[in-house]
Phi, psi and omega in degrees: 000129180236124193228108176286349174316320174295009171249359181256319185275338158339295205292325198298336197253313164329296190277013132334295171323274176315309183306325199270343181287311206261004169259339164340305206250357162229135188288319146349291167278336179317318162327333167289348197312322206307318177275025176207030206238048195225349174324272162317312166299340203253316154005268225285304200291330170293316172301333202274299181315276189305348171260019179252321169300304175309334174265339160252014142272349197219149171262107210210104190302156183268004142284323173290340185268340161296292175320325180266012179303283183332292177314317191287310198273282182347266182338290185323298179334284197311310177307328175296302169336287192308292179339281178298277169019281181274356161300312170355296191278322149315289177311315161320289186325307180256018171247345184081342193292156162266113182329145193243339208266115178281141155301348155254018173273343205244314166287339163229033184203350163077017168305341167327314187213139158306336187263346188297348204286004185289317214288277187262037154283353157290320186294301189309330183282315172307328175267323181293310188254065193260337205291302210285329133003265187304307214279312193309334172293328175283305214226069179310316174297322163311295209299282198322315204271347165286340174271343191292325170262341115004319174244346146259357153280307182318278174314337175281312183257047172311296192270329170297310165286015198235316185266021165252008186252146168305170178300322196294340186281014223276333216271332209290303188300317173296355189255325197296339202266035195238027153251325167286331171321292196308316201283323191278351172277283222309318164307329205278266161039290179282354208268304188315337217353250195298359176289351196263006158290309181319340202245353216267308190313319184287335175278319165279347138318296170331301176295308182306305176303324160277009206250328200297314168270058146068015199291145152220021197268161220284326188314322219266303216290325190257353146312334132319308140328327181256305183318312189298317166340285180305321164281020203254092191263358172275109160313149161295148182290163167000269191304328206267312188287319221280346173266001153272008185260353172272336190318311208291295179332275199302350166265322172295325181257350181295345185269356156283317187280328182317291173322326191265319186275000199261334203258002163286292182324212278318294214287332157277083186008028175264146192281069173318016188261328207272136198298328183279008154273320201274324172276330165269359148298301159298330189274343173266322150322333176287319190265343171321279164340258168350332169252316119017248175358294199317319200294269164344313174275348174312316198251110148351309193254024181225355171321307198275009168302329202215022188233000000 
């Protein structure tokens, strides 16, 4: 079953991404953040979603599927890692500031760059729910109805588990519940198959309606957003899948040029307050990152850094 929408929600949680990193520093744009926060949930709910699929077709012993996580995720990370680490460590030097990024905070937590904490907090969600994973082959309803309380626990002690965590952690409470989420579309999903054309016109009604009242809150937007993903029966065009097959690249590398052009402009006067700067910081940082990748996937032995 293929579901083209998820190349449309690639590109989409990319350029999201980029907009909500390069937008910090000036208070004029920031306002959009509010409306884009739907990125990262929808990752997570998709990686949650398509390994949820894949296990109730294929019988995959639960060490070769940790194991082939692992592989897939890793390598790229640890590379991401090394990178920022050492631009850091460059920006310290010559700025005098003091490095923040610890080292096993950075090797199991992406403290290196802010945005790496998606990878293995994703590996992690994949080792925690591989048991109820596997039980959706058996018992689809059970499973369904354990993640479904599951994910209101999670969104009810949300905040409670995010103030029993250090600060650099804020993201674990905000985050645990939108991999059973992902894992609870793929069961309804298989139950529905091809019937899931039928929801796309009423979901996207849904959406024009919250976006309309001001409804915004990230749980409702982005679960809606990956439904709409999901109910999306038109292939993407050309041009739309080849800049989704770099979105993983470019959400790992993009916050380096973002970064590298915020801390150059001031020393050539330019104002980051100002939009027609903070909007040329994204695009170019977006096609830089994005020309990167490109670069990068050509050769076999650097593919796997951004694919």
């Amino acid at each position: 079953m293929r579901f083209h929408g998820f190349d449309a929600l690639r590109v989409a949680g990319m350029l999201a991404v980029i907009y909500i990193h390069a937008s910090d520093t000036n208070d004029v744009v920031e306002w959009g953040m509010r409306y884009l926060g739907f990125a990262v949930p929808c990752f997570l709910m998709m990686s949650a979603f398509l390994a949820q699929q894949t296990i109730l077709r294929k019988n995959i012993a639960p060490i070769d599927w940790i194991t082939r996580k692992f592989k897939r995720l890793a390598p790229s990370y640890f590379a991401w890692t090394a990178i920022y680490l050492a631009v850091r460590f460059a920006k310290s030097m010559a700025t005098g500031e003091q490095l923040e990024s610890g080292i096993l905070g950075s090797i199991f937590w992406g403290d290196a760059s802010h945005q790496l904490y998606f990878v293995p907090f994703l590996f992690y969600s994949f080792v925690l729910w591989t048991g109820l994973m596997r039980l959706a082959r058996r018992r689809p309803v059970t499973t369904a109805g354990l993640l479904a309380v599951s994910t209101v626990i999670f969104v009810w002690q949300a905040s409670a588990i995010e103030a029993s965590l250090p600060a650099n952690r804020w993201f674990i409470g905000k985050n645990m519940a939108w991999f059973p989420i992902g894992m609870l579309f793929a069961i309804v999903v298989e139950q529905l198959r091809e019937k899931r054309e039928w929801f796309f016109w009423p979901i996207l009604a849904l959406l024009v309606v919250m976006l309309l009242s001001d409804f915004l809150n990230v749980y409702a937007i982005s679960t809606v957003v990956f439904a709409l993903a999901i109910a999306a029966q038109r292939p993407a065009p050309d041009w739309l899948k080849h800049l989704s097959i770099y979105s993983f690249g470019v959400y790992l590398s993009h916050v380096l040029f973002i970064e590298g052009m915020q801390f150059i402009a001031p020393r050539l006067g330019l104002n980051l307050q100002s939009i027609s700067v903070t909007l040329g910081i994204m695009v170019i940082a977006g096609l830089f990152s994005y020309a990167t990748c490109m670069l990068l996937g050509q050769s076999k032995w650097s593919r796997w850094s951004v694919t």
